[in-house]
C-alpha positions in Angstrom: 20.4 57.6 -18.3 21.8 55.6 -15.2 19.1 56.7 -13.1 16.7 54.5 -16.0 18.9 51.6 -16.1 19.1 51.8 -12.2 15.1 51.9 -12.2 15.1 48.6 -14.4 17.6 47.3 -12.4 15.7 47.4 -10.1 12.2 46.1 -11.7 13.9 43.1 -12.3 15.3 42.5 -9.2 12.3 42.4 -7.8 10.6 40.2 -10.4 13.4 37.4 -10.1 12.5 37.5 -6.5 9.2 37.2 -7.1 9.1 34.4 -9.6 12.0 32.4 -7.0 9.5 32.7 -4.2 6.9 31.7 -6.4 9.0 28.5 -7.7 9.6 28.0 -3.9 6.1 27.6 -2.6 5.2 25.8 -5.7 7.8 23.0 -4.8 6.7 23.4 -1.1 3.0 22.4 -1.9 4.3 19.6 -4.2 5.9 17.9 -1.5 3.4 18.6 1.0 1.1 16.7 -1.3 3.5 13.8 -1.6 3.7 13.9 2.0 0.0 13.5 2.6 0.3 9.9 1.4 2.3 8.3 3.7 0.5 10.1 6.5 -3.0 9.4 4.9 -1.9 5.6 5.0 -0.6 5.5 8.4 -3.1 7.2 9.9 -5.8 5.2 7.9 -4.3 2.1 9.7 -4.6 3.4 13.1 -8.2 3.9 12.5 -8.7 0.4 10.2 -6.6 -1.5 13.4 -10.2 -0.5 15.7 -12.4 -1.4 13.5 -10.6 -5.0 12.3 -10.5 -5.5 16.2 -14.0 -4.5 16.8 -15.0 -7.1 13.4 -13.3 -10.0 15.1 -15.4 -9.5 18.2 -18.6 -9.4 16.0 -16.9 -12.0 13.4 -18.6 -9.1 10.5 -16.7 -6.6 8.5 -17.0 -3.2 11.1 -16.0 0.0 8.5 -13.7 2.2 10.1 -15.3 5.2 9.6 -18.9 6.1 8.7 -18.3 7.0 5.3 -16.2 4.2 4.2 -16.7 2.1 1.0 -14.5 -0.9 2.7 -13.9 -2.6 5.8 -11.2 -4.9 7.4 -11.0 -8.7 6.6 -8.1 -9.6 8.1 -4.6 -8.6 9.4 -1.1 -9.7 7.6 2.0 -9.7 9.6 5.5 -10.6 8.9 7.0 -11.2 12.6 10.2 -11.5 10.9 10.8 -7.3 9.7 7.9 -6.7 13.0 5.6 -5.8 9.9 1.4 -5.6 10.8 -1.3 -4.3 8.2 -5.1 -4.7 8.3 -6.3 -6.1 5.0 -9.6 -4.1 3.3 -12.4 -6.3 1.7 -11.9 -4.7 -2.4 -9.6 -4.4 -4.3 -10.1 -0.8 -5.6 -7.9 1.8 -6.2 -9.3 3.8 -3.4 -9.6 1.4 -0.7 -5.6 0.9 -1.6 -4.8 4.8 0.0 -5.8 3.0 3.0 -4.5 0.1 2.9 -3.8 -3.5 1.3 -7.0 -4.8 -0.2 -8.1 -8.6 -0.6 -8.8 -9.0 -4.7 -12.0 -10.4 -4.7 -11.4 -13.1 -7.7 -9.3 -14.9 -5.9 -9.8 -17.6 -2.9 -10.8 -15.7 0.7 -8.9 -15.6 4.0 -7.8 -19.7 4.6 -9.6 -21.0 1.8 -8.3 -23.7 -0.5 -6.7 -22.0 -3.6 -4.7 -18.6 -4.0 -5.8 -15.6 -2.0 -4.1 -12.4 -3.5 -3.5 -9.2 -1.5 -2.2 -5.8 -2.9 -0.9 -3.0 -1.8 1.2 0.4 -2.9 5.1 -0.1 -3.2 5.3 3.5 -1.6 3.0 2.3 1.6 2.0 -0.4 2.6 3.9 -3.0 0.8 7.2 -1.0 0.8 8.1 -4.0 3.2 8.0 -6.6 0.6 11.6 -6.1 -0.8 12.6 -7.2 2.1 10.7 -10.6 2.8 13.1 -13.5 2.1 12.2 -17.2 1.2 11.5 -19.1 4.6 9.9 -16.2 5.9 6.8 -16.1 7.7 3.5 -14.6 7.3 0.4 -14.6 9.4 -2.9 -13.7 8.4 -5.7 -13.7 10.3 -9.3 -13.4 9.5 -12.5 -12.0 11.1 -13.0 -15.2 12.8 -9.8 -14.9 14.7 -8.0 -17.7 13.2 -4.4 -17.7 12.6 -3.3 -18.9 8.5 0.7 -18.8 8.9 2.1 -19.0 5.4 6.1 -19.8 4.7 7.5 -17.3 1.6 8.2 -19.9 -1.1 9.9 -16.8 -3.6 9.1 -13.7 -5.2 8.9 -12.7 -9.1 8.5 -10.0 -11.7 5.6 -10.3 -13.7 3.7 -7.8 -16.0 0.7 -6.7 -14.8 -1.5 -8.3 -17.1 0.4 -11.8 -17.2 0.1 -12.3 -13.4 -2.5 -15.2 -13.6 -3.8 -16.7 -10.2 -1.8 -20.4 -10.4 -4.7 -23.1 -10.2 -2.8 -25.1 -7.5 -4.1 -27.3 -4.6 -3.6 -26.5 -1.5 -3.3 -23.5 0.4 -1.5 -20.1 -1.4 -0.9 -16.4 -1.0 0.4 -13.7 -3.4 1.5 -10.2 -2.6 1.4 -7.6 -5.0 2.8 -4.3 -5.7 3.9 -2.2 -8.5 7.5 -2.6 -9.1 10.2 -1.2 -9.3 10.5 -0.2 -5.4 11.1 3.8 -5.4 9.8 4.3 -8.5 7.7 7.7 -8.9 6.0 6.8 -12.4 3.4 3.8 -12.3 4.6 0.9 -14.7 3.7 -2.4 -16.2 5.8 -4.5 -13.7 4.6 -6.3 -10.4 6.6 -8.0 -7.5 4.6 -10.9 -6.2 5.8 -12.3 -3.0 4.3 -16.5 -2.9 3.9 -18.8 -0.2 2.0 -21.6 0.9 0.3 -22.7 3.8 2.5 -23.6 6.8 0.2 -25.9 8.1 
């Protein structure tokens, strides 16, 4: 009889261990794949930084790779927190892995009305919870010119009551979903405004 309950002792020793070594490479590959984001993005940029270059020399969109749905319009900087992104022409979800996208209903790079650029909250626009009225930010499009824009304020809006302000003059939002370190998505957005410097 203790030789039997020694036996299935045993048995489930060596299922526990199992099923904790299983648990433990499960929650290995999980944040592996959360990993891959972040690298995803900042690689991304390395390769979308080339190609915005190469598009200011041509004054065209240049794609970064061959197989790429988007291509770089511009390049947003806040000198301020030493912040630089390149800014992709659509405003899809998938072009946003890559990197902040230009929405396409709202005014282009240094065009009178409000351009609006988005971005993830866990990426590329992690950075905006730090941007601070007076702040300034620089964007530049393919044709090499310089728009600086001075942060006016930032809100919390529902997704679907952000409305593009019909305002002369010279505006730029920033999006991203809010709250910042959030892991679920959400109905909030923090938009960072400001208005033409110049």
């Amino acid at each position: 009889m203790g030789a039997l309950a020694l036996s299935k002792g045993r048995v489930f020793g060596r299922g526990l261990t199992a099923l904790l070594i299983a648990l433990s490479l499960a929650g290995i590959a999980r944040i592996a794949a959360g990993a891959m984001i972040p690298a995803k993005a900042a690689v991304a940029q390395i390769l979308l930084e080339r190609a915005f270059d190469r598009s200011v020399t041509l004054h065209r969109p240049v794609k970064p790779w061959s197989w790429a749905d988007m291509a770089p319009v511009a390049r947003i900087a806040v000198p301020r927190l030493d912040i630089d992104r390149i800014v992709l022409d659509t405003g899809s979800g998938q072009a946003m892995a890559f990197g902040p996208t230009l929405l396409p209903a709202a005014a282009g790079i240094g065009e009178s009305g409000t351009t609006v650029i988005a971005a993830h909250r866990d990426t590329h626009f992690r950075f905006l919870k730090n941007v601070r009225k007076g702040d300034v930010i620089d964007l530049e499009g393919l044709d090499g010119i310089n728009h600086p824009y001075v942060v006016t304020g930032a809100e919390i809006v529902r997704w679907d009551r952000f409305a593009i302000p019909d305002l002369r003059g010279k505006r730029l939002a920033l999006a991203t979903c809010y709250p910042f370190g959030a892991i679920h998505h959400g109905a909030l957005r923090y938009v960072v405004q400001a208005v033409a410097a110049r």
